[in-house]
C-alpha positions in Angstrom: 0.0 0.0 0.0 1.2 3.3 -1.1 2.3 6.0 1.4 -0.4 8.7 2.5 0.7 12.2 1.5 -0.4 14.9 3.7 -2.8 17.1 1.6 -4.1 20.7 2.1 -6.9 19.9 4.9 -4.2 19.1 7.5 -3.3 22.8 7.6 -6.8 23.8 8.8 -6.5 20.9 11.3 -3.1 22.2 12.9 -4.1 25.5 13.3 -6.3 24.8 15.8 -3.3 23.4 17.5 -1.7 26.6 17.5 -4.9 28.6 18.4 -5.2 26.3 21.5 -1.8 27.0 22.7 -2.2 30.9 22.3 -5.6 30.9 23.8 -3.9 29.0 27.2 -0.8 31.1 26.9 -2.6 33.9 26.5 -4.1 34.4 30.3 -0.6 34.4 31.7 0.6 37.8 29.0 2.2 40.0 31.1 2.2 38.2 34.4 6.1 37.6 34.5 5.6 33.7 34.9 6.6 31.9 32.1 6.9 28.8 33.1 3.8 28.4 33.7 2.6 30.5 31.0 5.1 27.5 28.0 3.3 24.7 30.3 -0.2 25.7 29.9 0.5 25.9 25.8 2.5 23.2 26.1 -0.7 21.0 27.7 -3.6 22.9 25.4 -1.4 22.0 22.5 -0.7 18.1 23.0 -4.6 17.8 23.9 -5.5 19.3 20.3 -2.5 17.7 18.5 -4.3 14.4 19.6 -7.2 14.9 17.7 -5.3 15.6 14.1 -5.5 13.3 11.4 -1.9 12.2 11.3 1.0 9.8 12.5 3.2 12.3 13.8 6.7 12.2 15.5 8.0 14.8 17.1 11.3 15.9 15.9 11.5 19.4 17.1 10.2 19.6 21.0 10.2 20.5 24.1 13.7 18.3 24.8 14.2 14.7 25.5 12.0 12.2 27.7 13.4 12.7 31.1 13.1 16.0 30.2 9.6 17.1 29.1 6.7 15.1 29.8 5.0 16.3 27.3 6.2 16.7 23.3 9.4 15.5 23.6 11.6 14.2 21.0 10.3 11.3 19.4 7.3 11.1 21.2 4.3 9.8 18.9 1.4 12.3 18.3 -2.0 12.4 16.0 -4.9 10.1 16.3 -2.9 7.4 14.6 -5.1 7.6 11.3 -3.7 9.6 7.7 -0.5 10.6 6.8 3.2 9.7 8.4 4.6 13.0 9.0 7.7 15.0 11.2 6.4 17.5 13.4 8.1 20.3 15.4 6.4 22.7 17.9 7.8 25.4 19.8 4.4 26.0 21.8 5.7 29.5 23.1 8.2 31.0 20.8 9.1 34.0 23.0 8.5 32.5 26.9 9.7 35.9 28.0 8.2 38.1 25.4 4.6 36.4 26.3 5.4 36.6 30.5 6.4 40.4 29.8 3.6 41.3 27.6 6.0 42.7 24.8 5.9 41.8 21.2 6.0 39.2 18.4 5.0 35.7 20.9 3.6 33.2 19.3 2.6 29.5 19.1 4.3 27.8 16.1 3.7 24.2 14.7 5.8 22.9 11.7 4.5 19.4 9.9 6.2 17.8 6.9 6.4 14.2 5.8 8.2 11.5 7.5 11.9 11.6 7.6 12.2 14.9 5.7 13.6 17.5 8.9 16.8 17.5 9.7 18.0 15.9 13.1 20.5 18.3 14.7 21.2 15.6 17.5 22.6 17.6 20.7 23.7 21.1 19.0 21.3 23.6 20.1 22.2 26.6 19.1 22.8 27.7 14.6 24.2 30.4 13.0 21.4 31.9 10.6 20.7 34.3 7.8 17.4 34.3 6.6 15.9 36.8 3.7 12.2 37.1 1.8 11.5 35.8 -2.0 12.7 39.4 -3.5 16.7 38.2 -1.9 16.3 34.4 -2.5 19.5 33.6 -4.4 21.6 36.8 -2.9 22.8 35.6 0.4 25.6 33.3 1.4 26.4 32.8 5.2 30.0 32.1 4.5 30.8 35.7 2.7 31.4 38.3 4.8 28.5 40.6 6.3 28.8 43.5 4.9 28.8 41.5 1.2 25.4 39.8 2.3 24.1 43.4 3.1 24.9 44.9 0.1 24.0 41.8 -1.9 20.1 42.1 -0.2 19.8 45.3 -0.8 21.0 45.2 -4.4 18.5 42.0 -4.7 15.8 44.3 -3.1 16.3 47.8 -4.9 16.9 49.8 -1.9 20.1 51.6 -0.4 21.6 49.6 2.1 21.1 52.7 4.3 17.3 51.6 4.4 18.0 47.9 4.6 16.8 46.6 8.3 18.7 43.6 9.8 16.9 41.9 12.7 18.9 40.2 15.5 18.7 39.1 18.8 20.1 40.8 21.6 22.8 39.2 22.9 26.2 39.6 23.9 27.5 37.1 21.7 26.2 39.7 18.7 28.5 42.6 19.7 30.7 42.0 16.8 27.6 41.2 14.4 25.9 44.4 15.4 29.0 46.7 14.6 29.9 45.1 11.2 26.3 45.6 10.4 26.3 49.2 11.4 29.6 49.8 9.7 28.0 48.5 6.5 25.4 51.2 6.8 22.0 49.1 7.6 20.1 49.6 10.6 19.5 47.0 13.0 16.1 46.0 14.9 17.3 44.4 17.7 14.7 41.6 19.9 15.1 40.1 22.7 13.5 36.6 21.9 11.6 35.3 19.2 13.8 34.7 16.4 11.3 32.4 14.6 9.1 35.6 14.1 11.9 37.6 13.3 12.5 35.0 10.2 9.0 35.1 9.3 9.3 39.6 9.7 12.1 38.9 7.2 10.5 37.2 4.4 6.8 38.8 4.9 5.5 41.6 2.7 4.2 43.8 5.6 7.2 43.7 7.4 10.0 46.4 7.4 12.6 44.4 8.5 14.5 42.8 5.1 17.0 40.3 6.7 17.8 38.2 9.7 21.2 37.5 11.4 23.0 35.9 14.0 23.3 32.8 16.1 20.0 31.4 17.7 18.4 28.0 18.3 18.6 25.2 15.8 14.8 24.1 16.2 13.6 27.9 15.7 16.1 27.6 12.5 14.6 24.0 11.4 10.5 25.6 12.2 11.5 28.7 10.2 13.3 26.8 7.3 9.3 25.2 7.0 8.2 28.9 6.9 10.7 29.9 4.4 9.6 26.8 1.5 6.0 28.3 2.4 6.7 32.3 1.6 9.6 31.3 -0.8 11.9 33.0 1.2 15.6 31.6 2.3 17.4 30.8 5.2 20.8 29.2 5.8 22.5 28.1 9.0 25.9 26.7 10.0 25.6 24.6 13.6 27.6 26.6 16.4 28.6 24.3 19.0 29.2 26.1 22.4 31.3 23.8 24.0 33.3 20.2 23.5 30.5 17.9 24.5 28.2 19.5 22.2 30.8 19.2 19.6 31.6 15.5 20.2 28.1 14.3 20.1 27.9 16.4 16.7 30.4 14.1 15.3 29.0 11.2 17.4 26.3 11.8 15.0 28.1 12.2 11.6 27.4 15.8 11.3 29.5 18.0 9.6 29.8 21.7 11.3 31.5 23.3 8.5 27.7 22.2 6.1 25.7 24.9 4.9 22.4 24.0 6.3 20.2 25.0 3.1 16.3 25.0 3.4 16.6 21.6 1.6 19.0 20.5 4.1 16.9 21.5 7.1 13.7 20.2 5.3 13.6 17.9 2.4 10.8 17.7 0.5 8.2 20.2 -0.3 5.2 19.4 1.0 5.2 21.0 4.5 3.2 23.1 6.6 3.1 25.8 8.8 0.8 27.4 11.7 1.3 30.1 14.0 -0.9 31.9 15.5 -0.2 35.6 17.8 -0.1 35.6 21.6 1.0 39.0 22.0 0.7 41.6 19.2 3.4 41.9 17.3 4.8 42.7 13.1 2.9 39.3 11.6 0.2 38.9 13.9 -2.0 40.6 16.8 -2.3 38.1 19.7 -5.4 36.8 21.8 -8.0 39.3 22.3 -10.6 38.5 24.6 -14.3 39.3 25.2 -17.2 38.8 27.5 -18.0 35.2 26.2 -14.7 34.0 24.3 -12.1 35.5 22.9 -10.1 35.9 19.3 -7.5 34.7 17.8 -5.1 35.8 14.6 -3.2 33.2 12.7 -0.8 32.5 9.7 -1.5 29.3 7.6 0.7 28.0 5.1 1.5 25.6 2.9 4.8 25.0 1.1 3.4 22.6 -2.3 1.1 25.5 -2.9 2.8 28.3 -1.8 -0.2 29.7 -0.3 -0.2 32.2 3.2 -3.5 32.0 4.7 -4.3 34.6 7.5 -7.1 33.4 9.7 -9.1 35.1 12.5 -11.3 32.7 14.5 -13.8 33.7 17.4 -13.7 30.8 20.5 -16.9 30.8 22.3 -15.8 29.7 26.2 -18.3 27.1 27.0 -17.1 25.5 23.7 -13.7 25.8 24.1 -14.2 24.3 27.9 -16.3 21.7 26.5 -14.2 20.5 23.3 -10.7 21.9 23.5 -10.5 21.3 27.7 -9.1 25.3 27.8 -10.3 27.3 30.6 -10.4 31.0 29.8 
């Protein structure tokens, strides 16, 4: 019996994943807890992954067994029926944005078929570049940065003095940040979040242009899903941060000098991905809420047909209590 390929009515399916994890994240905005704010998406979205029509594995999670009760690393998800697929989740991407109540959380599931994501084993962190369809072709993450900045903005039709280079905030970007600003671009700098800042980068409505820096290696793998969808590109190179890391790399046959490609980090092209605001931010505006439910603003896409779905649902309460077991 032929394989089961996963066909346009998953994506409306796995958006209600993401919209369950927002709606249970989105009580705890600006409360400065977020653990507790990641666990309730984390439980809302395991409960809804359940009812999906697929035989999922989760590639990109919350960590290993010992380690997360709940959607971690190779733990089986769907109802067991339809298509065998990889699925990553990052059901807060931005814990601290979302406990602080600033900009650009969201909840983010990524779905392609079996065996197509890439398996970074134990390196968590990647160094990334990532541009929209206008720069797809004009980047390479081994040139230096001021070439990549003039390259984009040469791809783009704009002076490099109004090219905008998002990256995160970290010490480790000291050197980054001036080469960028002695290039002549400006810099939007966040705090967490980097999978939205990919998604800034290759939207439309968006005035940021390009992504750069060092960040997580899931967020890189979820956003290399987003980037097939908008036709955008990212690339990565893995960035051990210390021996261990290093030796289980090569443990695992991987090669650190690899351009990691978005047909590296996912083969294929049929892949999908959902994500849906927690707080307001450049893509999306996060969970609003009203007297007997609330709202919610997503992104739906699809990679084999290119298409960007943007999606605004209302949740009644006493449904959402009933079917989706998510207290608002």
């Amino acid at each position: 019996m032929s394989k089961q390929a996963p066909d346009r009515n998953l994506a409306m399916e796995l958006v209600r994943v993401t919209e369950a994890a927002a709606l249970a994240a989105g009580r705890w905005v600006g409360r400065g807890d977020k653990n507790s704010g990641d666990g309730a998406a984390v439980d809302a979205m395991r409960e809804l992954l359940s009812t999906v029509s697929m035989r999922g594995v989760v590639v990109i999670g919350e960590g290993e067994k010992d380690e997360a009760p709940m959607l971690y690393n190779g733990e089986e998800v769907g109802n067991g029926e339809g298509p065998e697929v990889d699925v990553a989740v990052d059901p807060i991407d931005g814990t601290t944005l979302m406990a602080e109540g600033r900009p650009n959380s969201i909840a983010v599931i990524a779905v392609s078929e079996r065996g197509t994501m890439y398996d970074p084993s134990a390196v968590f962190y990647m160094n990334k570049i990532a541009v929209g369809p206008e720069a797809k072709g004009a980047i390479d993450i081994e040139k230096p940065v001021a070439w990549n900045i003039n390259s984009v903005a040469a791809a783009k039709g704009i002076d490099v003095a109004d090219l905008t280079v998002v990256v995160l905030d970290r010490p480790r970007h000291s050197d980054l940040i001036r080469e960028i600003r002695e290039a002549g671009a400006k810099i939007r700098l966040i705090s967490d979040g980097d999978v939205a800042g990919s998604i800034a980068a290759a939207g439309d409505y968006s005035t940021v242009d390009m992504l750069m820096g060092i960040g997580g290696t899931p967020e890189g793998i979820i956003s290399a899903v987003a980037m097939k969808c908008m036709g955008g590109e990212i690339q990565g190179k893995l960035w051990p941060t210390n021996d261990e890391e290093r030796r289980k790399a090569a443990d695992a046959g991987l090669d650190l000098d690899q351009v990691l490609t978005n047909d590296v980090l996912v083969r294929g092209d049929n892949s999908f991905f959902c994500a849906t605001g927690v707080t307001n931010g450049d893509m999306l505006r996060g969970v609003t809420y009203r007297p007997n439910g609330a709202t919610t603003r997503s992104l739906v896409m699809r990679s084999k047909s290119g298409t960007v779905r943007t999606v605004e649902a209302r949740h009644q309460t006493a449904k959402l209590r009933e079917f989706a077991r998510i207290d608002l």
